[in-house]
KEMARMAR-118016 format. One record per residue (C-alpha): residue number from 1; residue in one letter; x, y, z. Coordinates in pm, 1 decimal. Layout:
REM KEMARMAR-118016
<r NUM a <X Y Z>>
...
***
This chain:
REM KEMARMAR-118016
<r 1 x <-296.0 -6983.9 -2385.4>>
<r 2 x <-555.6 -7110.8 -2123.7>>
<r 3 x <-432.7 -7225.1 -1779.4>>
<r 4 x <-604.4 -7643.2 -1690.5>>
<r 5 x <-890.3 -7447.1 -1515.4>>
<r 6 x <-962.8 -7243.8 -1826.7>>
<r 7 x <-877.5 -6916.3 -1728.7>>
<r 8 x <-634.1 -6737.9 -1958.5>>
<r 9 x <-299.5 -6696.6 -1842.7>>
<r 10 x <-231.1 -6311.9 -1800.5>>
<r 11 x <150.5 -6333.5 -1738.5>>
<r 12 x <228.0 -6350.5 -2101.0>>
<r 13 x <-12.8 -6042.1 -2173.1>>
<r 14 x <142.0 -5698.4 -2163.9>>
<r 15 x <57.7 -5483.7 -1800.2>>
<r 16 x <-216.5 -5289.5 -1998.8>>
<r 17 x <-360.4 -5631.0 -2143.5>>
<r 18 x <-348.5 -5747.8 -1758.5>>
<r 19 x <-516.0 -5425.1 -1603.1>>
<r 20 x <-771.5 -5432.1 -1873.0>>
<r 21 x <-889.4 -5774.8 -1785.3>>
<r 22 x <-890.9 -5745.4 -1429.0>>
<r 23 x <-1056.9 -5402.4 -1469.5>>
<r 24 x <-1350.4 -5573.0 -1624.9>>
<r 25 x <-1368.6 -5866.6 -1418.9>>
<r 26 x <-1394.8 -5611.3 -1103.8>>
<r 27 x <-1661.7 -5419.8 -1308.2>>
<r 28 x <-1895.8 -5764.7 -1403.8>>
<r 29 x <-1844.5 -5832.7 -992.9>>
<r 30 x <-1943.8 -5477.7 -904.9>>
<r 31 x <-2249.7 -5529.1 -1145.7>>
<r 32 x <-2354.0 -5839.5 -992.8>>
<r 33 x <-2351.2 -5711.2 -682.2>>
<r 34 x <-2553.1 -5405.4 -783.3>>
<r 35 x <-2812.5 -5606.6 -939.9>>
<r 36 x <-2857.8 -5842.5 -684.0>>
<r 37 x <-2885.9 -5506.0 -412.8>>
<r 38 x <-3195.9 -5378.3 -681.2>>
<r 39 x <-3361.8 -5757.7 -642.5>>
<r 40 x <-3356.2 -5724.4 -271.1>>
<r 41 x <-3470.5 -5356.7 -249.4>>
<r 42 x <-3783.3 -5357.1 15.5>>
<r 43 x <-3897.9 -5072.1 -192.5>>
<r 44 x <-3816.8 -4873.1 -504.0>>
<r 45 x <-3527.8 -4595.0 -466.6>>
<r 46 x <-3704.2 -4343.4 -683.9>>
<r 47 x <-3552.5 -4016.4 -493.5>>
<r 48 x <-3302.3 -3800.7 -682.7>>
<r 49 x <-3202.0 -3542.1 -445.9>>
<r 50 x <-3141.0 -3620.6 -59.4>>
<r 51 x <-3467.9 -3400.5 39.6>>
<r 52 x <-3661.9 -3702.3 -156.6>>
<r 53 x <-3511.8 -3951.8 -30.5>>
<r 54 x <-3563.7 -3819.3 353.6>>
<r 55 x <-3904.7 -3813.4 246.3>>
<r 56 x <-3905.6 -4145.9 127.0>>
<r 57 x <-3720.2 -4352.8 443.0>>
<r 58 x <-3962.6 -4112.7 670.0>>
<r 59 x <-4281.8 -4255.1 482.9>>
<r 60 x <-4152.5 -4601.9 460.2>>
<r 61 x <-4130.3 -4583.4 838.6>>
<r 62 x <-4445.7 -4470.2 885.7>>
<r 63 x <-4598.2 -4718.4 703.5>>
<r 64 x <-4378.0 -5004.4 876.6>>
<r 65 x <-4481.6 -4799.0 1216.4>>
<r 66 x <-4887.2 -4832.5 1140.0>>
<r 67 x <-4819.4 -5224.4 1044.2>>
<r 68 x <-4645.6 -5275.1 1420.4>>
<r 69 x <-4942.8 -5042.2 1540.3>>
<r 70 x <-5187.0 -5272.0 1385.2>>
<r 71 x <-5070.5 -5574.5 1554.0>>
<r 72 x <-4982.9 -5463.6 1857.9>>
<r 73 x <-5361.0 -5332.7 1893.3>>
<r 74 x <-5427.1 -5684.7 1794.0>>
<r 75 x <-5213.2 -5862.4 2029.9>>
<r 76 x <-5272.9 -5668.2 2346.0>>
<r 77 x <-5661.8 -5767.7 2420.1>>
<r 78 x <-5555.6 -6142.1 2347.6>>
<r 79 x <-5378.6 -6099.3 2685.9>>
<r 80 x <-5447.0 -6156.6 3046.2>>
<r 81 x <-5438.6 -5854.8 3226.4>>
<r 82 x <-5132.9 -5863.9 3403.4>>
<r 83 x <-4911.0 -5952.4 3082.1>>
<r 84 x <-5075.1 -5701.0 2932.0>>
<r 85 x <-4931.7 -5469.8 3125.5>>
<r 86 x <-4586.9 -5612.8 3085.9>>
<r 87 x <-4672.0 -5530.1 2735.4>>
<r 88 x <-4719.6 -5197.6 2749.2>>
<r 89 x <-4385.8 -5158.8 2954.0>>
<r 90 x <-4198.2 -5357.8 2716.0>>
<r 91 x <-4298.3 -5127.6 2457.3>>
<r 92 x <-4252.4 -4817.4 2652.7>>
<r 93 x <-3909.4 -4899.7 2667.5>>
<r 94 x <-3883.0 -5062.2 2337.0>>
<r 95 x <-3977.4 -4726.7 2158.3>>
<r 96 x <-3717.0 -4546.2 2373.1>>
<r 97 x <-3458.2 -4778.6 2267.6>>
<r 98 x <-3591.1 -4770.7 1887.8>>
<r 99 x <-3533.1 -4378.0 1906.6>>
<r 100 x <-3181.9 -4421.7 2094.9>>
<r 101 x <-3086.3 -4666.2 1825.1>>
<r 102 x <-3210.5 -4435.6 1549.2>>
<r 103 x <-3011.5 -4103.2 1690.1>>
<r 104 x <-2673.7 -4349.4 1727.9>>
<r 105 x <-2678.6 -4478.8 1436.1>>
<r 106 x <-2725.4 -4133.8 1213.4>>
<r 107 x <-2505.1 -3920.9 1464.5>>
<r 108 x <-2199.5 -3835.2 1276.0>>
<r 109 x <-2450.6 -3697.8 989.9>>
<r 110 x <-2638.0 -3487.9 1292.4>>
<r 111 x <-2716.1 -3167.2 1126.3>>
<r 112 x <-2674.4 -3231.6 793.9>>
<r 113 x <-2877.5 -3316.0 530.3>>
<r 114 x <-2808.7 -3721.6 516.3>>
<r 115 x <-2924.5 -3734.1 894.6>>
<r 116 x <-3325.0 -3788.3 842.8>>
<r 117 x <-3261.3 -4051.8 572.4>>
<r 118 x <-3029.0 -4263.6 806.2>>
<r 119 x <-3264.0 -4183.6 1108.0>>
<r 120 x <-3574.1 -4322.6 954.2>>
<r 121 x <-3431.6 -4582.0 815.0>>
<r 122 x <-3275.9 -4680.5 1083.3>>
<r 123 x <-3607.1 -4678.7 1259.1>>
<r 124 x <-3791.8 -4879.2 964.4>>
<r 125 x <-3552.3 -5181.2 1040.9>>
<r 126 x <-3562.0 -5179.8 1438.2>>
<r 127 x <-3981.6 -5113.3 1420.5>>
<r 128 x <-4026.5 -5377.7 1089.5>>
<r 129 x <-3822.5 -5668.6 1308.0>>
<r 130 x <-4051.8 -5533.0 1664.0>>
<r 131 x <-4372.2 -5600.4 1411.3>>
<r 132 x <-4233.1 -5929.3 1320.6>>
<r 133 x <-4168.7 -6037.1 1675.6>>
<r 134 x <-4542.4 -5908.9 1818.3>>
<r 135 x <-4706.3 -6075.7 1464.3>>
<r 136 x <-4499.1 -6412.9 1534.3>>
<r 137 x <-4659.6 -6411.1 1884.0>>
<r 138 x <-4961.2 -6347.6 1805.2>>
<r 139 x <-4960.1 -6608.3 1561.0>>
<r 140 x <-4822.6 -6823.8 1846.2>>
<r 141 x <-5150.5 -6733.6 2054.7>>
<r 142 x <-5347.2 -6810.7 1746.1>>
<r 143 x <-5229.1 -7166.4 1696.1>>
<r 144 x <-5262.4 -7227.0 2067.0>>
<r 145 x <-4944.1 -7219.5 2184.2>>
<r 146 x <-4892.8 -7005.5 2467.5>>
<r 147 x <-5044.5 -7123.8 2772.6>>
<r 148 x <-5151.0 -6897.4 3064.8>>
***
């Protein structure tokens, strides 16, 4: 028997029937889920023992790092002198925090082998949004919209 939304009605099934049913429902939402975390991946996971995958997250950041490197080397000349300088400090202090941000976010794995995974990626996110930020304003400088 169906219920007027066309679900089937699971009170007259026995508690095994029941468990069953919601079981596998949980498992097709779980697999959703799953599948939709592979689509959004920003790389491949192909690591299959923690040493790998701190290799991988520290070579993903490095390669993230060289990107913010390139446009920051782009952006800075574009500048007048004195905001270039505010530049510089601005990312003094932004690489301090990026490393701050890193170490608190991995600490309760500190000495163990998870650590270096969560510490790199942690510092691929904060150093792939600081690229987008100096690549959106130098865009910005491109298309003549900053005035000095």
């Amino acid at each position: 028997m169906s219920l007027p939304d066309g679900e089937p009605d699971l009170s007259r099934r026995s508690g095994t029937h029941r468990n069953v049913e919601v079981n596998m429902r949980r498992l097709a939402t779980l697999a959703l889920i799953l599948s939709g975390l592979f689509l959004i991946c920003p790389r491949p996971a192909l690591a299959q023992s923690q040493q790998e995958m701190n290799r991988e997250a520290e070579a993903g950041f490095r390669q993230v790092d060289a990107e913010l490197n390139r446009v920051y080397q782009e952006l800075l000349p574009r500048l007048p002198g004195p905001v270039q300088q505010k530049l510089i400090d601005a990312q003094l202090a932004w690489i301090r925090f990026r490393d701050a941000e890193a170490e608190a976010r991995a600490w309760e794995f500190e000495g163990g082998t998870m650590y270096p995974f969560l510490y790199y990626s942690s510092l691929e996110d904060t150093t792939r949004q600081r690229s987008e930020d100096l690549r959106i304003w130098l865009e910005s400088l491109s298309a003549g919209s900053e005035s000095f």
